[in-house]
C-alpha positions in Angstrom: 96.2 78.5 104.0 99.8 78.7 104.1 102.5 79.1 107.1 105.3 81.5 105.8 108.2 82.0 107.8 109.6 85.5 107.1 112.9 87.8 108.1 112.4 90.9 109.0 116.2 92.6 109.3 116.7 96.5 109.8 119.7 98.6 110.2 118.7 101.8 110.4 117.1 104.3 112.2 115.1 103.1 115.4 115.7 99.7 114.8 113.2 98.4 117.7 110.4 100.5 116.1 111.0 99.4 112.2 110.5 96.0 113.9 107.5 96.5 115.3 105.9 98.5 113.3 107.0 95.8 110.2 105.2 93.2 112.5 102.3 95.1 113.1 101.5 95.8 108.9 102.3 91.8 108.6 99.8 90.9 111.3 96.9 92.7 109.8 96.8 90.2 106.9 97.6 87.1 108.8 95.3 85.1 110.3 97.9 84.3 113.1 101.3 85.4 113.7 104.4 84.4 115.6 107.6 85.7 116.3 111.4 85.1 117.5 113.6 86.3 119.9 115.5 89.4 118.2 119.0 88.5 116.5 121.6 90.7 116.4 124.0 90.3 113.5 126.9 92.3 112.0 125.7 93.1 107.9 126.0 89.9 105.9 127.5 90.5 102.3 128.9 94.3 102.5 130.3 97.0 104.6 128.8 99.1 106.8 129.2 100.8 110.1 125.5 99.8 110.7 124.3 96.2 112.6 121.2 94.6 112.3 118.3 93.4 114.6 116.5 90.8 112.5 113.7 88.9 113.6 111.7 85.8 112.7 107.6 85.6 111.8 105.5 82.6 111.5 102.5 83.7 109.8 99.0 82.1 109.0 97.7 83.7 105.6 95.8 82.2 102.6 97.9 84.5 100.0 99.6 82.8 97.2 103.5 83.3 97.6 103.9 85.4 94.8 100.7 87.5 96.1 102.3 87.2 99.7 106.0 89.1 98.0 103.9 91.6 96.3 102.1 92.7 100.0 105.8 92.6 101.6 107.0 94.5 99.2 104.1 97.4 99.5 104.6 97.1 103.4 108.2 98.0 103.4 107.6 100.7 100.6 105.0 101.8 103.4 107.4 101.8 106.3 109.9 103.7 104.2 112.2 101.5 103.0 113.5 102.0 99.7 115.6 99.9 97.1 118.4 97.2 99.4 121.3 97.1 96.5 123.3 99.8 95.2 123.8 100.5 91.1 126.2 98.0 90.7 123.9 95.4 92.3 125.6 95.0 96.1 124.1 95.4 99.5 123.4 98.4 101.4 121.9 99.5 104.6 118.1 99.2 105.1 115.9 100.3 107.2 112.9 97.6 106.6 113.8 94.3 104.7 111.7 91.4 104.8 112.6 88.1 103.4 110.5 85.0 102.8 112.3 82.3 104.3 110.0 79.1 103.7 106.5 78.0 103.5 104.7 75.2 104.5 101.2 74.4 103.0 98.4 73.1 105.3 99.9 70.3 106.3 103.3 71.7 107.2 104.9 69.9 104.2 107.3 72.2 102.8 105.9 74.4 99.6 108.9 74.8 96.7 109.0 78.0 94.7 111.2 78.8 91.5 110.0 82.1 89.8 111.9 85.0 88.1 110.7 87.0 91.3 111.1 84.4 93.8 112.9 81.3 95.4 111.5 79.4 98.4 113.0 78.3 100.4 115.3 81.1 100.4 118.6 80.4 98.9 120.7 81.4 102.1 118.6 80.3 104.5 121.4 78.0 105.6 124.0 80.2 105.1 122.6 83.1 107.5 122.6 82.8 111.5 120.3 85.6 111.7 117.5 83.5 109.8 118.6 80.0 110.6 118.4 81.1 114.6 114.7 82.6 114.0 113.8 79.7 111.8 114.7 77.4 113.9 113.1 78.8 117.0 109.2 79.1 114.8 109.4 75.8 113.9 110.5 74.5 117.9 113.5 72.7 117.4 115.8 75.1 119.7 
């Protein structure tokens, strides 16, 4: 069993309802599931007109990580999302983007993860207040 702590960001659309309804398709594989306070944020790494609502999920689930990318990856092909960079490789709006921030194994010692598909923990976890705040708030230090 594994605790992944995911970021679910959206800037399009109905933003309170591509929330949820991203939390709802997450919880149906989990065996239990937490979630932050709603962040707002202006887009991080390009232009747009657009803000984000991202929120933070603890989730109980005994997918592998690279198992646990794959199911995100269906569930915001589900909700509609499509591809988040342009041609030339930058950002773009989204409506569904979910990110996996860290993982902790059983024990809550931190699981490492260097792939071609994925890092964990995630490379800007630091360097973005809209995950750090929802992080942060999972794992009860604010």
């Amino acid at each position: 069993m594994f605790r992944y702590y995911l970021n679910i960001g959206t800037n399009l659309g109905n933003k309170e309802q591509n929330i949820k309804n991203a939390i709802q398709a997450l919880s149906q594989g989990a065996e239990r599931i937490e979630v932050s306070e709603v962040v707002r944020s202006e887009p991080w790494g390009f232009e747009s007109p657009h803000t984000f609502l991202n929120v933070g999920v603890a989730l109980f689930s005994p997918m592998m990580p690279e198992q646990m990318l794959c199911h995100i990856h269906h569930i915001e092909r589900c909700l509609g999302s499509k591809a988040h960079r342009d041609a030339q490789g930058g950002y773009i709006d989204r409506l569904v983007d979910i990110d996996i921030m860290a993982i902790e194994d059983e024990q809550g010692a931190p699981v490492e993860v260097h792939s071609p598909t994925l890092t964990v923990p995630h490379p800007h976890l630091h360097d973005r207040p809209f995950f750090l705040t929802p992080f942060r708030q999972l794992k009860g230090l604010e």
